[in-house]
C-alpha positions in Angstrom: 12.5 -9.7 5.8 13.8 -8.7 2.2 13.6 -4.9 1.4 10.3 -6.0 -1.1 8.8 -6.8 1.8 9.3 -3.4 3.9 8.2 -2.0 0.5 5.4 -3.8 0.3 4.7 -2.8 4.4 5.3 0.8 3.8 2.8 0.8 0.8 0.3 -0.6 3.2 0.6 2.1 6.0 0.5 5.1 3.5 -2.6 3.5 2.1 -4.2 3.3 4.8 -3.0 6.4 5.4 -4.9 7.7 2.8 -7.7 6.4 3.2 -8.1 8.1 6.5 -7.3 11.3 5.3 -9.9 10.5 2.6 -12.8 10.0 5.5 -11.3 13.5 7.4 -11.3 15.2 4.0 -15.4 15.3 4.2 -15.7 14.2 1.0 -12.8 16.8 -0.3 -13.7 19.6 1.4 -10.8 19.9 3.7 -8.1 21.1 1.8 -5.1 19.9 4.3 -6.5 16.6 4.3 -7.4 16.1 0.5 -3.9 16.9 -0.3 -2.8 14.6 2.3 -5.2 11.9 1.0 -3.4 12.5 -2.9 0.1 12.2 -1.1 -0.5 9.6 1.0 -2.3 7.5 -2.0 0.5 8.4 -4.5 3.7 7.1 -1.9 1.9 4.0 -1.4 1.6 3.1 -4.8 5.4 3.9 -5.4 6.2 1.9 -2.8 4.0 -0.8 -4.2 5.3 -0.5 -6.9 8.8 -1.2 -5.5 7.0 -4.3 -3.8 6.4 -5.9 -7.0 9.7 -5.7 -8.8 10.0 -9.1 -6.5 6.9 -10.2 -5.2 3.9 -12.1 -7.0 1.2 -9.6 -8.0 -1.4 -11.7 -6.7 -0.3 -12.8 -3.3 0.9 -8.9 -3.2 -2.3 -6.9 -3.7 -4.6 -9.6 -1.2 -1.8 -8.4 1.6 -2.3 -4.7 0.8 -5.8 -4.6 0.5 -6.5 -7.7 3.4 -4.3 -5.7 5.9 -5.4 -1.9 4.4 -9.0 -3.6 5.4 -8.3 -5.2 8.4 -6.4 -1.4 9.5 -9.3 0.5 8.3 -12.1 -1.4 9.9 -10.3 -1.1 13.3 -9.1 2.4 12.4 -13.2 3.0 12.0 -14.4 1.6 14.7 -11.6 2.8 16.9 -11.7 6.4 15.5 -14.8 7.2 14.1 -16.9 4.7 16.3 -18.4 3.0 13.6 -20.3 0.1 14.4 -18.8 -3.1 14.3 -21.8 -6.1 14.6 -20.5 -9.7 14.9 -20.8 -11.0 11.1 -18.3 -8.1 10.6 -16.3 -9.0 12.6 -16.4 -12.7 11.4 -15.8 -11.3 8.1 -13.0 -9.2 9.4 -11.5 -12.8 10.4 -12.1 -14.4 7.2 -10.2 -12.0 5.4 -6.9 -12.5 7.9 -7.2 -16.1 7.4 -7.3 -15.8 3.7 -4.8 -13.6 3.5 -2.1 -15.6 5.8 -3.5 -19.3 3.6 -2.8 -17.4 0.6 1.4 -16.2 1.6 1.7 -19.9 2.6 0.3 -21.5 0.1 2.2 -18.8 -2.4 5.7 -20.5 -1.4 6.7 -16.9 -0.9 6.5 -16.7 3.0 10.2 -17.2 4.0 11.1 -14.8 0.4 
């Protein structure tokens, strides 16, 4: 795995990073976790960044925000018990299929 690709991994985790801290912020009254949302939200765009000195732009942002959706979801229901019906889930599915389709079909999988 090329360092565009941890780059690209890292950006991930801090968004979805941020995003949690966004739902724990209560709509940006929590000052520790607003800040931490802006943080978190700023190092992962760095990093993505980074990511995209090498990588397509395309294949790129459907892995950050497939995976960032996939994380979140579970992170939600997990977490925050928020309901999870089947045609989510399905959806949920979908998305990690396109996602994978998309990095093979990009030529960029073994990059």
């Amino acid at each position: 795995m090329s360092g565009h690709w941890l780059f690209l991994a890292g950006a991930i985790v801090l968004e979805v990073m941020g995003t949690t801290s966004m739902k724990l912020s209560q709509g940006l009254t929590k000052p520790v976790w607003s800040i931490a949302m802006f943080v978190f939200y700023a190092a992962s765009f760095s990093l993505f960044a980074k990511a995209l000195e090498k990588l397509d732009v395309g294949m790129s942002y459907a892995i950050w925000s497939g995976v960032g959706t996939v994380a979140i979801v579970t992170i939600g229901f997990f977490v925050f018990e928020e309901q999870l019906s089947l045609s989510k889930a399905a959806a949920i599915v979908l998305i990690i299929v396109g996602v994978v389709w998309l990095n093979l079909a990009s030529g960029n999988a073994h990059s």
